[in-house]
C-alpha positions, 0 to 999 in steps of 0.5 A: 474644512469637513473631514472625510465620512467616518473621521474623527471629524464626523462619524457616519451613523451606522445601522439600526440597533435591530440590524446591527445584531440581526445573524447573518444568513446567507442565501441558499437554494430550498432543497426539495424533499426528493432532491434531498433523498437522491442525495442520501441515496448517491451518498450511501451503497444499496443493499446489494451493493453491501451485501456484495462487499460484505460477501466479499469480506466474507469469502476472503478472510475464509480463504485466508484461514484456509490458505493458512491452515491446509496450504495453498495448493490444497485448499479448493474453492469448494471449502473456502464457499463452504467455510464462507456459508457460500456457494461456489457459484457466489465465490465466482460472482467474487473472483475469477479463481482461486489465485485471485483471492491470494492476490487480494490477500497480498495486495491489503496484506502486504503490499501497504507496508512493503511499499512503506517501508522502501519509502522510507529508505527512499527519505534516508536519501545517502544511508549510513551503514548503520541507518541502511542495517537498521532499515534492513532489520526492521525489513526482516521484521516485517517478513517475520510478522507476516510469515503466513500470509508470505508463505501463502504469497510464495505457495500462491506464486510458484503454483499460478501463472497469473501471480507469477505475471504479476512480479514485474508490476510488483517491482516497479511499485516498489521501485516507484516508492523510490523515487529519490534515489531514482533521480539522483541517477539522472535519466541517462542512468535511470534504467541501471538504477531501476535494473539495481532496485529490482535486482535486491529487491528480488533477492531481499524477497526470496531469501528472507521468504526462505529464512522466516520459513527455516530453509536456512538456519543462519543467525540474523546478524549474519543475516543483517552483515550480508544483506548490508554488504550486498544492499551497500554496493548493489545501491551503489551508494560509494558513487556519486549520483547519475555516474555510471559504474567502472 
């Protein structure tokens, strides 16, 4: 009985030597020169469309000195164009006002590790007392770190009507950011726990703003001992989830 091709009985003669080390070369398409440049083009900004953003950059970090060194509400956008070596008519090309500009510098300031940081309360799940207060300093932390430009933010918001409309999408990014707690309220109650969210991160805001200011001169572990009573029951974290209040 003959064995099968390629059995110990019989081997099936393989390739030539010559095509057996040849490299393998997929097949591709030839890409003409002018298809080519168009992909080099598609890939890459103009000039104007660099020298637009780099206007913009430009713009932007003079607001922010300025915001800075004169206050919100006395910096004119004739001082942030002549800061930038710009015009006033090239600041508008940019923004549709000054607000626009401090909510810019808010939105890449700011709100990157505002909604980090309650993402990672959101991965504690249930906290401790003693995770909840170490997550409520790092939160005073990062006020500190960012006092100027939460001045500017606070300056900003009380003197524009466009940011104040602004705080309700605020609030529901970060609401968003816990998502975890959010369902272990269930739908029936995922209004109440929004409503909770909203309500701390509201105070959590506006007095820590106050207090990296100096409108209070309380100690800070005064500080992190109330914020941790309030955040304790405002969370709700002695129910069980998805059970309403009594």
């Amino acid at each position: 009985m003959s064995s099968a091709p390629g059995s110990r009985g019989h081997s099936t003669p393989g390739p030539p030597a010559a095509e057996r080390t040849a490299p393998f070369r997929p097949y591709t398409q030839p890409v003409s020169e002018g298809a080519a440049a168009a992909r080099g083009r598609a890939s890459r900004p103009s000039i104007r469309e660099a020298q637009k953003a780099s206007t913009f950059e430009v713009l932007l970090q003079a607001a922010a000195e300025l915001f800075v060194e004169r206050g919100y509400a006395a910096t004119t956008i004739e001082q942030i164009a002549s800061r930038a070596g710009a015009s006033r008519a090239t600041f508008y090309l940019h923004f549709d006002g000054k607000w626009q500009a401090a909510a810019a510098l808010a939105e890449r300031r700011l709100m990157p590790e505002t909604i980090e940081y309650y993402q990672r309360l959101d991965a504690l799940g249930v906290p401790t007392r003693e995770q909840l207060r170490a997550w409520l300093d790092d939160a005073l932390g990062f006020y500190e770190r960012h006092r100027d430009d939460v001045v500017v933010n606070r300056q900003a918001v009380g003197l524009e009507p466009e940011l104040a409309a602004l705080t309700p999408q605020f609030l529901g990014r970060c609401a968003d950011a816990m998502s975890g707690y959010l369902a272990r309220w269930g739908e029936d109650h995922r209004e109440e726990a929004r409503l909770r969210l909203s309500l701390l991160i509201i105070q959590l805001t506006d007095f820590v703003t106050d207090w990296v200011i100096g409108y209070w001169q309380t100690d800070r572990q005064v500080v992190l001992d109330v914020l941790l009573d309030l955040w304790t029951a405002g969370l709700g974290l002695h129910r069980e989830p998805g059970t309403p209040g009594a």
